[in-house]
DOMARMI-763924 format. One record per residue (C-alpha): x, y negated, z; residue number from 1; residue in one letter. Coordinates in steps of 0.1 Angstrom, whole numbers, plus 5000, padded with zeros to 4 digits. Last residue first. Example, Ala and Ser with C-alpha at 12.3 -4.5 7.8 and 13.67 -1.06 7.14 Angstrom:
<rs>
east,north,up,pos,code
5137,5011,5071,2,s
5123,5045,5078,1,a
</rs>
This chain:
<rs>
east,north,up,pos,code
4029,7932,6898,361,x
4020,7892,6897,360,x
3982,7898,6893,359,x
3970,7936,6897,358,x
3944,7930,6925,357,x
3931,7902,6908,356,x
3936,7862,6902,355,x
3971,7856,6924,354,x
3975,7819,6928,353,x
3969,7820,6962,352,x
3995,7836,6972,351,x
3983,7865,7000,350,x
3985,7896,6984,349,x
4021,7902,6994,348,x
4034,7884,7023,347,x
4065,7912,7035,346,x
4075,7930,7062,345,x
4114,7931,7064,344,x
4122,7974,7063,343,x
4112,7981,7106,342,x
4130,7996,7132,341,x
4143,7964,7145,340,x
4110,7949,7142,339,x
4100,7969,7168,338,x
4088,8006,7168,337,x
4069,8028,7192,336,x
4072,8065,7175,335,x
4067,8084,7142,334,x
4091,8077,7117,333,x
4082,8050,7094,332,x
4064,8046,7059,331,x
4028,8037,7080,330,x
4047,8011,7101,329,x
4062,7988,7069,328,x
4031,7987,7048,327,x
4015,7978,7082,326,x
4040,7951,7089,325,x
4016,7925,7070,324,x
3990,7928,7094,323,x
4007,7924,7124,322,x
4027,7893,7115,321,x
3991,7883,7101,320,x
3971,7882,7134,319,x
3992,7860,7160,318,x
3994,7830,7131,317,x
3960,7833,7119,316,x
3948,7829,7152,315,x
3970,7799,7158,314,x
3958,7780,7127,313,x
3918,7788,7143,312,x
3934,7766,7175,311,x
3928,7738,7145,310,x
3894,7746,7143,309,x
3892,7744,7179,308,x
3904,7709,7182,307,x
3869,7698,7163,306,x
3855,7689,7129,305,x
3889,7706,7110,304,x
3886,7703,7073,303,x
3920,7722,7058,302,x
3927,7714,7022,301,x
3964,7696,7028,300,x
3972,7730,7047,299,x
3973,7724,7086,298,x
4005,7726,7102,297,x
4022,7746,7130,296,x
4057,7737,7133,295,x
4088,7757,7133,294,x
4126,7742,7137,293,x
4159,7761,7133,292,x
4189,7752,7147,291,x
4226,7779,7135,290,x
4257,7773,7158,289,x
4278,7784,7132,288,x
4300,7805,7146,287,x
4280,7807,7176,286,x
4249,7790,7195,285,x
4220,7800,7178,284,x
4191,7778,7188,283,x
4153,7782,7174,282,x
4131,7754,7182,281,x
4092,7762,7182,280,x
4062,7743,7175,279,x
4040,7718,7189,278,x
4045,7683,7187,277,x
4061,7658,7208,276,x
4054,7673,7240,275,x
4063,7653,7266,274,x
4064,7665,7307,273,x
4043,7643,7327,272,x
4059,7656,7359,271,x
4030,7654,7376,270,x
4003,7661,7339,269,x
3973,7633,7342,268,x
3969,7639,7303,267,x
3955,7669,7300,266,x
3970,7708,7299,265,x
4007,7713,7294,264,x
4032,7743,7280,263,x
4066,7743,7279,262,x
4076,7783,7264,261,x
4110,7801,7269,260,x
4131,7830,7253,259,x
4166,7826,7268,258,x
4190,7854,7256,257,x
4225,7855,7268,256,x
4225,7845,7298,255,x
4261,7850,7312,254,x
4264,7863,7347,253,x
4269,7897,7338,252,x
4251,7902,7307,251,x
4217,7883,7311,250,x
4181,7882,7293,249,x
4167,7852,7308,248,x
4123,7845,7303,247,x
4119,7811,7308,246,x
4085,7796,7318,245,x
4079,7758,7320,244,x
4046,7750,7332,243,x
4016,7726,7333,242,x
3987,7726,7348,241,x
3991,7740,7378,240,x
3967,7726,7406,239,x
3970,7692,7432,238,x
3937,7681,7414,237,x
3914,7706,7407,236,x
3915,7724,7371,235,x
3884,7728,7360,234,x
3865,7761,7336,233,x
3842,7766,7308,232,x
3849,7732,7292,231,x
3886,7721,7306,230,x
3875,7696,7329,229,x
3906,7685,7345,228,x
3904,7671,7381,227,x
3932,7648,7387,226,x
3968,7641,7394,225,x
3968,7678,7376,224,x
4005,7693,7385,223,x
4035,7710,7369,222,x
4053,7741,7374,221,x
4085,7756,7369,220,x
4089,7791,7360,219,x
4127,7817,7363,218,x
4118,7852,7353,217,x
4144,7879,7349,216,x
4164,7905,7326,215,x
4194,7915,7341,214,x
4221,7940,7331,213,x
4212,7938,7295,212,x
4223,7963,7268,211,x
4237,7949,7235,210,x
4231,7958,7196,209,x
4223,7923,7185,208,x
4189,7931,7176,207,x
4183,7953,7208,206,x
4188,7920,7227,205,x
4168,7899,7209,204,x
4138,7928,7211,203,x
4147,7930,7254,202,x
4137,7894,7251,201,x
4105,7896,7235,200,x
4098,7928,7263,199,x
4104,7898,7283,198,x
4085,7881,7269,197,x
4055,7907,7275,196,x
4055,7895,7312,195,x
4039,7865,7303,194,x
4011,7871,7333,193,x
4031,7892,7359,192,x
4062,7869,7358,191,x
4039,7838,7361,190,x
4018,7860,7391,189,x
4051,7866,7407,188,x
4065,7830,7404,187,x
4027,7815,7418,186,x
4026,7834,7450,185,x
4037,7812,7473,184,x
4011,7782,7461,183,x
4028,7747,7460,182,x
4012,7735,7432,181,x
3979,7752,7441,180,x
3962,7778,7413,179,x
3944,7762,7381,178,x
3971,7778,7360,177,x
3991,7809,7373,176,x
3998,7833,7349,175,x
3970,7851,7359,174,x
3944,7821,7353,173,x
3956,7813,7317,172,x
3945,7850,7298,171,x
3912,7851,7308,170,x
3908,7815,7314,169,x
3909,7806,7276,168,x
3901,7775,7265,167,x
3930,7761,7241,166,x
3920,7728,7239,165,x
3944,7713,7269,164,x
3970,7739,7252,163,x
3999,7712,7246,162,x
4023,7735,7234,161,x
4064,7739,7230,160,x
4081,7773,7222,159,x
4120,7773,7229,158,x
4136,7807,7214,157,x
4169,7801,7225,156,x
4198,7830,7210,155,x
4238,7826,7231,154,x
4269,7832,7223,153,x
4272,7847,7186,152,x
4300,7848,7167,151,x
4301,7859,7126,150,x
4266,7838,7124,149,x
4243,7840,7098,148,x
4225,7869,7113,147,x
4214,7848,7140,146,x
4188,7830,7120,145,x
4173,7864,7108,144,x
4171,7874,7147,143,x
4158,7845,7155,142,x
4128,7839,7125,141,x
4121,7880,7141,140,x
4121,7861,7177,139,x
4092,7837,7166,138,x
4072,7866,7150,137,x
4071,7885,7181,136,x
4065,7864,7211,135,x
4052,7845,7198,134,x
4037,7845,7166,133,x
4020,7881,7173,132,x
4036,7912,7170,131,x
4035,7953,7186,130,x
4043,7981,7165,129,x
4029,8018,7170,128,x
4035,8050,7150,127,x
4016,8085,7146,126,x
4026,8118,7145,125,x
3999,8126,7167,124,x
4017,8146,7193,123,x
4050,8123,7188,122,x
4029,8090,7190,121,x
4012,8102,7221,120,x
4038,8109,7244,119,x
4054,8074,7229,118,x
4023,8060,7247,117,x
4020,8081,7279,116,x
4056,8067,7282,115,x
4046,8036,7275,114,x
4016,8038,7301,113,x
4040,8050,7330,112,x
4058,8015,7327,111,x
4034,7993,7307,110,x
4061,7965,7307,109,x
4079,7982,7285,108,x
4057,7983,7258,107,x
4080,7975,7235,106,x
4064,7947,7217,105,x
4029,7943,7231,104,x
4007,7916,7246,103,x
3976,7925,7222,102,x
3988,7919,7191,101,x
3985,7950,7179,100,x
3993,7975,7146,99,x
3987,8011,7155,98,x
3990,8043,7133,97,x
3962,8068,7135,96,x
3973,8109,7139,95,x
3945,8115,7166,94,x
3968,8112,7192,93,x
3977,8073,7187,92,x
3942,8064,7189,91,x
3935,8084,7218,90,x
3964,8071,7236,89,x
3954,8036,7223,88,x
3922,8038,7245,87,x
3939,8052,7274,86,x
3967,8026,7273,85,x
3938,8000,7274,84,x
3958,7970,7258,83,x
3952,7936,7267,82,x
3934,7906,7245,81,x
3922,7930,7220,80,x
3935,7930,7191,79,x
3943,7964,7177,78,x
3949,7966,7137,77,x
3942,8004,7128,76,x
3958,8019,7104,75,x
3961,8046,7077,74,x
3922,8054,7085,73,x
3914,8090,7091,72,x
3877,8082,7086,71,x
3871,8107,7116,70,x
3889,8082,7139,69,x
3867,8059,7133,68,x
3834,8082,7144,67,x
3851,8093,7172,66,x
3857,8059,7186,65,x
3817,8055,7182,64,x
3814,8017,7196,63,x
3804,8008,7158,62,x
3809,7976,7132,61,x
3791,7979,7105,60,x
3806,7979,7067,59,x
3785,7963,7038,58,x
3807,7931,7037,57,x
3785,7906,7046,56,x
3795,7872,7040,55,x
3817,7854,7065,54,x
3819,7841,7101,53,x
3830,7869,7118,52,x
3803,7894,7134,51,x
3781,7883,7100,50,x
3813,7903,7080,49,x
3816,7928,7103,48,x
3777,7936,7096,47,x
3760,7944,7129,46,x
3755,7982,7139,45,x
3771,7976,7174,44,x
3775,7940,7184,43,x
3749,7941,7210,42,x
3764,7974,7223,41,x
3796,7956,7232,40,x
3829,7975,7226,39,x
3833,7964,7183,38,x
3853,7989,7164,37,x
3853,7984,7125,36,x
3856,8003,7098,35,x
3871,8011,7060,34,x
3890,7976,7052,33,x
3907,7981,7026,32,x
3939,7964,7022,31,x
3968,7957,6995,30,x
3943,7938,6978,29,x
3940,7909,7009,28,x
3909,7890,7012,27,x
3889,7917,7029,26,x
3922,7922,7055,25,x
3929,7883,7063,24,x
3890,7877,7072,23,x
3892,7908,7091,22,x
3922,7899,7109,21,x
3913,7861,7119,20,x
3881,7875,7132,19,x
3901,7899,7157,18,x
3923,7871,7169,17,x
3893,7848,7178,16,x
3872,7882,7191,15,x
3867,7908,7166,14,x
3873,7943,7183,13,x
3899,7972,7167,12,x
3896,7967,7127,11,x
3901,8002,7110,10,x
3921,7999,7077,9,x
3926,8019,7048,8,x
3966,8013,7030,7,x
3958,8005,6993,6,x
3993,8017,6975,5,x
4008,7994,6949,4,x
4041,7994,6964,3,x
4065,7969,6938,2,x
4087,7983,6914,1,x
</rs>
């Protein structure tokens, strides 16, 4: 028998991830979507729907965190681009579960601020789980992919992107884009900026019941030839513009996890590193050694004017491993929770074949 609750949902901001959410939540029966937190004052008492692209859906978005937290929503879906430990804290506190994308899985690399976090989960008897396509959803395919082997050596998760459309300074600059090629402080602001793989990493690990001596950073970098024009920012000539990040989990002297991403900006790229598509390559090396590949497609209806429609794909992607684990977070024990914790999320509500609410049960 299939869970026909309606789990109430509070949307947390509704930037590019944010609008992918919303649109996901109001199409989806299992959802409701009950409120909507939006920090700018000029976004406050707008329609949700107008804030992201579709028709109005009779619910305005509000700054008044007391006012959302009074709905006593089952969850809310956080995605903002970082977390604000104080914000989710609160959250957290008031009894509200947490789904996010924003740069968490474990929240180790929080330090104090996980703790503050788990703190808050146990007062509130509330839960929080951290996804996104990768890392998160990338390492679950791995850990399903490594349960068909009796031996296992080694788990790759190799992500591959050319990002030259993907404008988004905030989150590029502090892992090191744009900065000299031979700047001394580039490996400590890569290991800063995708510090949440490793957190990815520490998931692989968990999976296959192991602790890690070592977990460490290891980036190479590429350079512009010349000045890239990116639209709200340049890359000088001489800068990063590509790099090759690999996040090691390590017993011993043996990795044992490698979670890693190749990604380029522009053509003028010193090493030109190739990227025939983009996508991810899962490796199990065992008994079987188990390769799985993941691309990001468009559906045969898609009509994309410009590369940013396509970036959309990507949205979707981070926001819906999120979303359908909240069936999943609200049933389990209060806490921060990985997709160890979890029962499998599931896709219901989304085939597009289903005609109501009540369709296929």
């Amino acid at each position: 028998m299939f869970n026909t609750r309606k789990y109430r949902v509070v949307q947390w901001t509704t930037g590019n991830v944010g609008r992918a959410s919303v649109q996901a939540i109001v199409a989806n029966p299992r959802f409701e979507l009950i409120g909507c937190y939006a920090w700018s004052q000029d976004k406050a008492g707008l329609d949700v729907g107008e804030l992201v692209g579709i028709e109005p859906l009779g619910v305005a978005a509000t700054n008044d965190v007391e006012a959302l937290l009074a709905l006593k929503p089952d969850c809310v879906v956080y995605n903002p681009m970082w977390c604000d430990v104080g914000e989710l804290v609160r959250i957290l506190s008031a009894g509200v579960n947490v789904v996010t994308t924003a740069a968490f899985i474990t929240g180790h690399t929080l330090g104090e601020g996980r703790d503050r976090i788990a703190e808050a989960c146990q007062r509130g008897g509330s839960t929080i789980f951290g996804s996104g396509v990768s890392p998160g959803f990338a390492e679950l395919l791995a850990i399903t992919a490594a349960s068909a082997s009796d031996r296992v050596d080694k788990i790759t998760v190799s992500e591959s992107a050319d990002c030259t459309f993907y404008d988004s300074p905030d989150t590029e600059i502090p892992t090191g884009y744009g900065r000299p090629i031979d700047d001394p402080a580039l490996q400590s602001m890569t290991e800063k900026g995708t510090a949440v793989f490793g957190e990815a990493v520490r998931l692989v690990a968990d999976s296959l019941g192991v602790e890690l001596d070592e977990v460490r950073c290891v980036a190479e970098y590429a350079q512009t030839t010349t000045d890239l024009d990116l639209g709200s920012w340049t890359i000088k000539a001489g800068c990063v513009a590509g790099m090759f990040v690999s996040w090691q989990g390590l017993i011993g002297d043996t990795i044992v996890v490698d979670i890693n991403v190749r990604w380029r900006k522009g053509q003028t790229l010193d090493p030109d590193w190739k990227i025939d598509a983009d996508g991810w390559q899962i490796q199990i090396d065992g008994r079987p050694t188990v390769v799985m590949k993941v691309d990001l497609l468009p559906p045969p209806d898609f009509k994309a004017e410009t590369p940013a429609d396509y970036i959309m794909l990507g949205h979707i992607m981070t926001a819906m491993p999120a979303i359908n684990a909240i069936p999943a977070v609200v049933a389990s024990e209060p806490g921060i929770v990985t997709y160890n914790d979890l029962t499998l999320p599931n896709p219901r509500g989304v085939l597009a074949a289903t005609t109501s609410p009540s369709a296929g049960k």
